[in-house]
Residue frames relative to the residue before (quaternion, step in Angstrom):
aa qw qx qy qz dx dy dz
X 1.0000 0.0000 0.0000 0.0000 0.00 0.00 0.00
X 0.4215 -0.6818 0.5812 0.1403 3.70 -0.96 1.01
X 0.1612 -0.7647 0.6238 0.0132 3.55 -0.86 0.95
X 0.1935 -0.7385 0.6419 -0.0722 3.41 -0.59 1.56
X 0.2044 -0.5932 0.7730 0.0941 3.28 -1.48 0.81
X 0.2375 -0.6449 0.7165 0.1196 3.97 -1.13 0.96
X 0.2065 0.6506 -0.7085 -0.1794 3.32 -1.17 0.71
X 0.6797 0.3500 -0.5008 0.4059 3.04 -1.44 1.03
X 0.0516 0.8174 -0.5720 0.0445 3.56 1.76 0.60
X 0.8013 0.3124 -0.3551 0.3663 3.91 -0.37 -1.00
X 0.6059 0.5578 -0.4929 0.2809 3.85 0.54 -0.04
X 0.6663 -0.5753 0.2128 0.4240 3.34 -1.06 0.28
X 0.6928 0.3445 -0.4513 0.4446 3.27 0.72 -0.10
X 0.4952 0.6966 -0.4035 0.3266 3.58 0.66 0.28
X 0.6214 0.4041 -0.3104 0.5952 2.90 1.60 -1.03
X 0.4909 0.6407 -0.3948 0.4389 3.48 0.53 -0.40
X 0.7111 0.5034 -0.1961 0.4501 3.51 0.52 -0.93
X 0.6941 0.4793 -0.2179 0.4908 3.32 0.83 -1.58
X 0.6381 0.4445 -0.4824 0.4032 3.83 1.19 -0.83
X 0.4477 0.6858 -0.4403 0.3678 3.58 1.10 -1.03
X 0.7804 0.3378 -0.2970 0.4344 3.40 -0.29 -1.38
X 0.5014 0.5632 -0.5563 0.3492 4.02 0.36 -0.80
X 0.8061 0.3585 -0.2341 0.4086 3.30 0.51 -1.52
X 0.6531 0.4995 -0.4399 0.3611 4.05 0.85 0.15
X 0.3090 -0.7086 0.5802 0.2565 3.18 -1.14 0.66
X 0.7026 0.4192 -0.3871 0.4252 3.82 0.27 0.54
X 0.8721 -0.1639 -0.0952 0.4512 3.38 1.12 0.70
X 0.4050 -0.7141 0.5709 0.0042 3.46 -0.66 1.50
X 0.6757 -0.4576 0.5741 0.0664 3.32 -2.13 0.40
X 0.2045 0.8621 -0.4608 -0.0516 3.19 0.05 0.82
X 0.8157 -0.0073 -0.0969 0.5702 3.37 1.23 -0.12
X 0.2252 -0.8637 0.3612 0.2697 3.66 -0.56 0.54
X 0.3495 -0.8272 0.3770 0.2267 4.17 -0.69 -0.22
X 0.2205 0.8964 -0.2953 0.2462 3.02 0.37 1.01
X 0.3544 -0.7111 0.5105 0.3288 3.78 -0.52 0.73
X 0.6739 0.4377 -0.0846 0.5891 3.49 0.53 -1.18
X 0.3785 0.5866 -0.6798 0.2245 4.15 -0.69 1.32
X 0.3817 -0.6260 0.6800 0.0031 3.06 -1.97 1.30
X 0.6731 -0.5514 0.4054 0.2804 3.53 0.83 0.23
X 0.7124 0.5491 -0.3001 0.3175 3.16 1.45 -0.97
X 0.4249 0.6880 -0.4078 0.4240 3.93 0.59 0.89
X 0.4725 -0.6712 0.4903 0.2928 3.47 -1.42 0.80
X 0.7896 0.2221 -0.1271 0.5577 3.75 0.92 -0.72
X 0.6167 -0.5563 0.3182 0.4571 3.68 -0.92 1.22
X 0.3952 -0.6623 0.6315 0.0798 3.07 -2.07 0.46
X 0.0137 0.8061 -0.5761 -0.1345 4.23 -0.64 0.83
X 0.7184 -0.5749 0.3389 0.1961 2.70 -1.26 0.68
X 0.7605 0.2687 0.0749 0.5864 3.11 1.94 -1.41
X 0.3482 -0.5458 0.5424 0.5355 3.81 -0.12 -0.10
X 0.6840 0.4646 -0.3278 0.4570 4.04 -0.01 -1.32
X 0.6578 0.5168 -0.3957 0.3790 4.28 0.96 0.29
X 0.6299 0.5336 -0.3041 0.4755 2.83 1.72 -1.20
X 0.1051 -0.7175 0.6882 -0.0234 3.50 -1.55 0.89
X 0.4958 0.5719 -0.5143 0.4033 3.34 0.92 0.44
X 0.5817 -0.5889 0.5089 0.2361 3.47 -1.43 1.70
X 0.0712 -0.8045 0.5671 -0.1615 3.62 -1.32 1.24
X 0.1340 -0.8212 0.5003 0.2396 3.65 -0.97 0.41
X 0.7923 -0.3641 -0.0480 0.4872 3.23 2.10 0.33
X 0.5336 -0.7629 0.3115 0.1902 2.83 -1.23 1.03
X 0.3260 -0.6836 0.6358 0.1488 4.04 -1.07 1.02
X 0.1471 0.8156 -0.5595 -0.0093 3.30 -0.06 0.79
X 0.0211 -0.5862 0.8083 -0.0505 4.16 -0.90 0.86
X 0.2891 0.6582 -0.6887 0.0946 3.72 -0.70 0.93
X 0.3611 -0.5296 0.4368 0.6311 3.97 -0.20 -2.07
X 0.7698 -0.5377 0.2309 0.2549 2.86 -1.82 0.40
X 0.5085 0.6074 -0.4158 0.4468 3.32 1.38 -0.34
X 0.5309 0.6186 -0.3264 0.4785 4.02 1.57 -0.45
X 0.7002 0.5802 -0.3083 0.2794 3.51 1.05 -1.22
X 0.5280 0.5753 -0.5159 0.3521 3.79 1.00 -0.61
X 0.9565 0.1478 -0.1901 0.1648 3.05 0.16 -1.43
X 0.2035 0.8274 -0.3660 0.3743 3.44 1.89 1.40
X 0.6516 0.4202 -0.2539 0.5782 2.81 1.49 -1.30
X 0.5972 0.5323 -0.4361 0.4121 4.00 0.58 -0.37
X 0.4903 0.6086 -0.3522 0.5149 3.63 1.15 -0.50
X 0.8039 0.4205 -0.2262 0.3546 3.28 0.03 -1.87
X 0.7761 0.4535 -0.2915 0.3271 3.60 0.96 -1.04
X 0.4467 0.6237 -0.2876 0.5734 3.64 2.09 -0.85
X 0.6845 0.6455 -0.1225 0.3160 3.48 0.75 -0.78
X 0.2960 0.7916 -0.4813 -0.2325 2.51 1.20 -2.08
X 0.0917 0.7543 -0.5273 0.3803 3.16 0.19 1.72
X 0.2647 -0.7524 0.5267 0.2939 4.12 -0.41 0.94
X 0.2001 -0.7605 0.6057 0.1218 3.44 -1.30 0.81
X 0.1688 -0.6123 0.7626 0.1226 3.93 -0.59 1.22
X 0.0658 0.7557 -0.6512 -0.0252 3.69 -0.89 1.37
X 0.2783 -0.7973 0.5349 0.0289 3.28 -0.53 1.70
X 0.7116 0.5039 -0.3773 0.3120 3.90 1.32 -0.14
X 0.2935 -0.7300 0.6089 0.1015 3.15 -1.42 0.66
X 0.5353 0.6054 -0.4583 0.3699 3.34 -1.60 0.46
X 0.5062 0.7516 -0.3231 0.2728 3.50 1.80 -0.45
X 0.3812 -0.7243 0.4547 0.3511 3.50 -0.56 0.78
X 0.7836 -0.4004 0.2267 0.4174 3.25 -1.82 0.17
X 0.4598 0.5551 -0.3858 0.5759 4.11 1.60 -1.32
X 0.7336 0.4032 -0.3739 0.3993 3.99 -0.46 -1.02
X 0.6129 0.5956 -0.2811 0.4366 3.77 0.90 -0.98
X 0.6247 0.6906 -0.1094 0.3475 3.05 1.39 -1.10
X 0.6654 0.6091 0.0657 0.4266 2.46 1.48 -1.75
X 0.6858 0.4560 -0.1425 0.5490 3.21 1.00 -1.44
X 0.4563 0.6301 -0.3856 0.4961 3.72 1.34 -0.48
X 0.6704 0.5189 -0.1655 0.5039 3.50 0.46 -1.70
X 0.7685 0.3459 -0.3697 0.3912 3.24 -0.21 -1.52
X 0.6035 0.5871 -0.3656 0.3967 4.09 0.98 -0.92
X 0.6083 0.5707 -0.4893 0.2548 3.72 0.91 -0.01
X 0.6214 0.5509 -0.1256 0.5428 3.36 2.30 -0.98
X 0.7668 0.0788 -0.1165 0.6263 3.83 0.85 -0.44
X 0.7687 -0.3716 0.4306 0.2925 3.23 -1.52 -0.43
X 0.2088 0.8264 -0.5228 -0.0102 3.90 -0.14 0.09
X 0.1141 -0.7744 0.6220 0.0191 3.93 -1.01 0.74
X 0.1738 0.8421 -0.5056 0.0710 3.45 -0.11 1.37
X 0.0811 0.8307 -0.5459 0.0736 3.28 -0.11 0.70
X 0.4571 -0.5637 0.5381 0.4287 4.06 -0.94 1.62
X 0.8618 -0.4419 -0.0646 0.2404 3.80 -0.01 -0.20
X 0.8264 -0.4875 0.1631 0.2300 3.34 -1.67 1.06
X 0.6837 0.4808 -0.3939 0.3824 3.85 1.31 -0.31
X 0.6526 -0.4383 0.4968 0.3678 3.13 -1.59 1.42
X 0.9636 -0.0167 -0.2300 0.1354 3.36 0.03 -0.86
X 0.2291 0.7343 -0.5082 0.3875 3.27 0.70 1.66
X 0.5796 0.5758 -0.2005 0.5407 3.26 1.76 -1.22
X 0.5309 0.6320 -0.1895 0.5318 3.35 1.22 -0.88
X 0.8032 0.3682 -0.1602 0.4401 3.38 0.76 -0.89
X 0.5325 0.5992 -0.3647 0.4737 3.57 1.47 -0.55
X 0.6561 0.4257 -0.3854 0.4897 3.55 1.16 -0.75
X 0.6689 0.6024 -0.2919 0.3233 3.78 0.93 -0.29
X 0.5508 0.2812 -0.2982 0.7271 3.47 1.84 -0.40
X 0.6634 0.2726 -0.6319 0.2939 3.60 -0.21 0.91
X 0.6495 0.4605 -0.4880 0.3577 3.62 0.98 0.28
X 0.5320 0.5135 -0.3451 0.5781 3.71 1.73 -0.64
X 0.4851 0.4853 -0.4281 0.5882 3.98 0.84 -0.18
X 0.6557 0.5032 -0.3718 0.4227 4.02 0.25 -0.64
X 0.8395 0.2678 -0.1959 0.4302 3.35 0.64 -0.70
X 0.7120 0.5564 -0.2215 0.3667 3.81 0.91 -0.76
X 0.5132 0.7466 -0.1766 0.3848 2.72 1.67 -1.22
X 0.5685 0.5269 -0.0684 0.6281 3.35 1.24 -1.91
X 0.7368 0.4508 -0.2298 0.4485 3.88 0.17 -0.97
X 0.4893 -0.7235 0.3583 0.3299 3.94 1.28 -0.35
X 0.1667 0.8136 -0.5049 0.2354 3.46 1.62 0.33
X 0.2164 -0.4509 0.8044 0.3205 4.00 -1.26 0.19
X 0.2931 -0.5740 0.7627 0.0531 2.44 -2.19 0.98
X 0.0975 0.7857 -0.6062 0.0748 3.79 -0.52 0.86
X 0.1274 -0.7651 0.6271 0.0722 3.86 -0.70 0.60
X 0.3037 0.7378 -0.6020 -0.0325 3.79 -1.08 0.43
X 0.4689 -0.7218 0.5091 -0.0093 3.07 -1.67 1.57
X 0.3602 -0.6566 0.6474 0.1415 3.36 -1.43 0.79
X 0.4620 0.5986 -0.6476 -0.0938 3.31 -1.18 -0.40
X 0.7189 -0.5635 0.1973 0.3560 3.73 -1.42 -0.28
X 0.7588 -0.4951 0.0673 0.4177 3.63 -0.57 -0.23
X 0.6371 0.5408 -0.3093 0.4539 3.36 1.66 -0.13
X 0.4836 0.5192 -0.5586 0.4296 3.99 0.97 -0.36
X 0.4028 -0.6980 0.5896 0.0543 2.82 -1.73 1.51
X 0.7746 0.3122 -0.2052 0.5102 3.39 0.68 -0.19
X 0.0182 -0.8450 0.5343 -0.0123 2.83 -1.49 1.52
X 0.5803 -0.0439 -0.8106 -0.0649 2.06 -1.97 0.69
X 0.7770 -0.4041 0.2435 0.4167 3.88 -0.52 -0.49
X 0.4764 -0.6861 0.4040 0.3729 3.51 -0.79 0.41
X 0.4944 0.5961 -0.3714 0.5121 3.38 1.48 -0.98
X 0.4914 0.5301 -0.5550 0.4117 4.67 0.84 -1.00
X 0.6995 0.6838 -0.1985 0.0609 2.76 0.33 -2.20
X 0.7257 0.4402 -0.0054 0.5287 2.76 1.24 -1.84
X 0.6380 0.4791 -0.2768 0.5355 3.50 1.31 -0.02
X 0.4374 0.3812 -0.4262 0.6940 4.26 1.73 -0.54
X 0.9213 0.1012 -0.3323 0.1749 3.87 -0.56 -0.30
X 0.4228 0.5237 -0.6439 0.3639 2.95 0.95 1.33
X 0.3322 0.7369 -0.3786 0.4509 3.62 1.34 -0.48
X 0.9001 0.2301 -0.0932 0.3580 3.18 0.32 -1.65
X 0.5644 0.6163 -0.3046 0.4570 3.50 1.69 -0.33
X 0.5040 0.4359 -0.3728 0.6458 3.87 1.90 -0.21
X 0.6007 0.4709 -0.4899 0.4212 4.08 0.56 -0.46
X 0.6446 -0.5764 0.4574 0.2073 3.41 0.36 -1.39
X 0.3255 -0.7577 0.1940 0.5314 2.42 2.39 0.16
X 0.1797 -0.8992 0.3348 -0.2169 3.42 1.09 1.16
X 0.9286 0.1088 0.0550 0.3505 2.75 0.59 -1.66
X 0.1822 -0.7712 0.4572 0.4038 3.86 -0.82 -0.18
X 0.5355 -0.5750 0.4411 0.4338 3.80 -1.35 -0.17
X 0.1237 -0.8025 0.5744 0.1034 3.49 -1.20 0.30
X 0.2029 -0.8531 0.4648 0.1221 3.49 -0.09 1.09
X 0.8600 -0.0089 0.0036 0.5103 3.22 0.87 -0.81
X 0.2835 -0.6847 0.6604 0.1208 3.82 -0.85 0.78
X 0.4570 0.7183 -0.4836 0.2033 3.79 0.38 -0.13
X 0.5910 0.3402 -0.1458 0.7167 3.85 1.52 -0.88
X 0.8495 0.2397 -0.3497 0.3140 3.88 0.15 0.71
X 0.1112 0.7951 -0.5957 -0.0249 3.59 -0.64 0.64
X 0.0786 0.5909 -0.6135 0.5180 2.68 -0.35 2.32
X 0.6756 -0.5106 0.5030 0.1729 3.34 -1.37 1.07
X 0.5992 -0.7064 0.2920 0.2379 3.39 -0.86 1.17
X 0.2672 -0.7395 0.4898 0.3767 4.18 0.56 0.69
X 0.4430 -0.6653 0.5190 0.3029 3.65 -0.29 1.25
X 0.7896 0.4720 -0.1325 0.3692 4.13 0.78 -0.58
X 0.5350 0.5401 -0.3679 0.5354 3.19 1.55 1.02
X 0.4004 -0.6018 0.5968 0.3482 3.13 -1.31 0.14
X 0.1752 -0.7919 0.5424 0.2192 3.42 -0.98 0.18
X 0.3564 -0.8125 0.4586 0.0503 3.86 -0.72 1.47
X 0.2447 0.7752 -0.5749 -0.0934 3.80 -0.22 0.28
X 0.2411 -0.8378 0.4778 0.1080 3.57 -0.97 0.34
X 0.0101 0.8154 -0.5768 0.0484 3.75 -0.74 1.19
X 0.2200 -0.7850 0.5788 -0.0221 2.41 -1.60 1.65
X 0.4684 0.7316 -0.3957 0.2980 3.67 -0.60 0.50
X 0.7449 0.0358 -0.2996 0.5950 3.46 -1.51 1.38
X 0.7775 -0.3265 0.4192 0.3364 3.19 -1.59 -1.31
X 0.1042 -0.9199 0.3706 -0.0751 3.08 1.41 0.43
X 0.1522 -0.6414 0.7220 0.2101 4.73 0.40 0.18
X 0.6675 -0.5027 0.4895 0.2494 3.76 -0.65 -1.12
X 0.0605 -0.8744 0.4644 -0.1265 3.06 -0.36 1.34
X 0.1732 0.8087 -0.5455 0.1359 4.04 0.33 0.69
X 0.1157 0.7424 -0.6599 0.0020 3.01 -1.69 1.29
X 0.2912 -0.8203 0.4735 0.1348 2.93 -1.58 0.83
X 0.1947 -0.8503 0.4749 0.1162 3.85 -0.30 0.96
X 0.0115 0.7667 -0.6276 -0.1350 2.93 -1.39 0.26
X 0.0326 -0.8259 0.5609 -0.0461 3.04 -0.80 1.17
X 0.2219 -0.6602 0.7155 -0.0539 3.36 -1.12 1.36
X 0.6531 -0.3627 0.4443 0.4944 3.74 -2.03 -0.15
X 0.8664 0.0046 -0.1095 0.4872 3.45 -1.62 1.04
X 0.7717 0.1467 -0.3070 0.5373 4.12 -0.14 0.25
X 0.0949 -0.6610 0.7442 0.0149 3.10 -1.57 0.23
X 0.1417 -0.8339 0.5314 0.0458 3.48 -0.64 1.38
X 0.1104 -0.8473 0.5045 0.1238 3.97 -0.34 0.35
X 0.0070 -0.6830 0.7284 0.0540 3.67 -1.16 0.18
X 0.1592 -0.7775 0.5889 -0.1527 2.92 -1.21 1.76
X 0.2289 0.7274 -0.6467 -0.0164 3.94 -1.21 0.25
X 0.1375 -0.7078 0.6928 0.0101 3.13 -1.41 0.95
X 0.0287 -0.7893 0.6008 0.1231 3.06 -1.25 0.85
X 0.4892 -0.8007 0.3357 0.0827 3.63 -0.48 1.20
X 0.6789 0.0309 -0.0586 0.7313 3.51 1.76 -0.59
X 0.5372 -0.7021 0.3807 0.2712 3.32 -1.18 0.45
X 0.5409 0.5500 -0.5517 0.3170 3.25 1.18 0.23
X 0.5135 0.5957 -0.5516 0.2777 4.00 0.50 0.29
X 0.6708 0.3935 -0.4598 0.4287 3.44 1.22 0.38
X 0.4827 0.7619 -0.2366 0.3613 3.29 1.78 -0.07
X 0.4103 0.7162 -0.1445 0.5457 2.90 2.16 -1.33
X 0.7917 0.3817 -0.1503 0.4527 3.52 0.25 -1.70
X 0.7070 0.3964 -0.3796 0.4460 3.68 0.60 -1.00
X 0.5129 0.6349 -0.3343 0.4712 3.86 1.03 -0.30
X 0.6559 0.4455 -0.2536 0.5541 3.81 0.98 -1.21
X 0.7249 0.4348 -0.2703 0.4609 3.35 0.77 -1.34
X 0.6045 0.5014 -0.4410 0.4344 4.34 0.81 -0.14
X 0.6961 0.4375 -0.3814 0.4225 3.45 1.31 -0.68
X 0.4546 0.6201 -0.5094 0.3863 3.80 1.31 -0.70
X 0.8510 0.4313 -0.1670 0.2486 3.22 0.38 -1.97
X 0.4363 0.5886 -0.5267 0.4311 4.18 1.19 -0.35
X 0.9172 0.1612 -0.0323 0.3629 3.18 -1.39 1.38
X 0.5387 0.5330 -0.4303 0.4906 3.40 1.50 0.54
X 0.4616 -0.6119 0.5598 0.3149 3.97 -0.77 1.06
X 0.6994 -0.5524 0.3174 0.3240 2.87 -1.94 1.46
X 0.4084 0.6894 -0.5445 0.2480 3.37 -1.53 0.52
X 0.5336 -0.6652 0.4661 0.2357 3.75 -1.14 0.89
X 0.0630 -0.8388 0.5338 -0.0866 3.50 -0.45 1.73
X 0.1452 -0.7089 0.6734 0.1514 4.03 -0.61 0.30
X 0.6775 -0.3461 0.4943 0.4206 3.46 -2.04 0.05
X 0.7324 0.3704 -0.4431 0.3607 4.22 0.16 -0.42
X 0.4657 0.5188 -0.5202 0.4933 3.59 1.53 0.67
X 0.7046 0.4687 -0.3329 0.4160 3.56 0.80 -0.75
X 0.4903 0.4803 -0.4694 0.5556 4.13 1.07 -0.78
X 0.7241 0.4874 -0.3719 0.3159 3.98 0.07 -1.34
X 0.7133 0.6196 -0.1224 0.3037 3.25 0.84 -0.91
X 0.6961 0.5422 -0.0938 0.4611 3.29 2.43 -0.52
């Protein structure tokens, strides 16, 4: 059985997580991290990573980024895997997580569903062929009304696989609102929606003369990213230091 430490145990995807694991037999909750506890967990809750002292083979962390410095000091003092499921990290924290991956294990991926990861390998083989053929490449996202950042990490990570099968080809365009000028045939084009309660919705089009091909994925409840960060704690218990993503976990099944 795999012992997970949750940090960010009381947020929603935490609970989400923690219900996950009740129901797995190959690995369980053993302690959670959190500034903000009601008691209402099965296994104890710290306040800090540097409180918890409960033994671990690794930590699932969905918390925020202002949480991430001093996880990763845990994980490496520790030597403790981190599955780091947050986003929003600045370019220093990015930096960081690089470093900190020469001393422990780390799995970051912009995001956690098998089958988004799944898809990045699919627009670099539909990127092989359209790309070459002169297709635009245009990508627009959904999500609900409270994500503060736009566009998405999950776009992001989906224009530079796009653009990492082109050759680095291309740039991003976020907005066209201040230009009125002819599309630059070598961008990607970003749009972003916000509204209701939206889980997450990204597509990616290509469009050439007379066809227009799309790849699409909705997810409908958050626990498909819950799903992944669960698959990705069992990949990651007991793997030697080094910078891992979800297309190590799909490869690996």
């Amino acid at each position: 059985m795999i012992r997970a430490i949750m940090n960010g145990a009381n947020g929603h995807m935490g609970q989400v997580i923690s219900q996950l694991c009740a129901e797995d037999q190959e690995i369980e909750i053993v302690a959670g991290i959190d500034p903000f506890d009601e008691g209402k967990n099965a296994y104890p809750v710290f306040a800090t990573p540097q409180e918890c002292n409960v033994e671990a083979d690794v930590v699932i962390d969905f918390s925020s980024a202002k949480a991430v410095d001093d996880l990763l000091d845990y994980s490496v003092a520790k030597q403790i895997p981190v599955v780091l499921c947050t986003t929003g990290l600045s370019e220093e924290q990015l930096a960081k997580v690089e470093e900190s991956s020469k001393k422990v294990a780390i799995l970051r991926s912009a995001n956690m569903s098998l089958g988004i990861n799944t898809l990045l390998d699919l627009l670099k083989k539909a990127t092989n062929v359209f790309a070459e053929a002169g297709f635009d490449v245009e990508i627009v996202e959904a999500h609900h009304n409270q994500k503060l950042d736009a566009p998405s990490g999950t776009a992001v990570a989906l224009a530079e696989s796009v653009n990492e099968a082109a050759g680095g080809r291309y740039t991003y365009c976020y907005d066209r609102s201040q230009r009125r000028e002819k599309r630059n045939p070598n961008e990607i084009g970003m749009s972003s929606i916000r509204g209701g309660n939206i889980v997450g919705e990204h597509e990616v089009i290509f469009a050439g003369l007379d066809e227009v091909i799309t790849f699409k994925h909705q997810a409908f409840s958050k626990s498909v990213f819950g799903k992944g960060a669960v698959e990705a704690g069992k990949f990651l218990a007991g793997k030697p230091a080094g910078l891992y993503d979800m297309r190590d976990v799909i490869a690996a099944k």
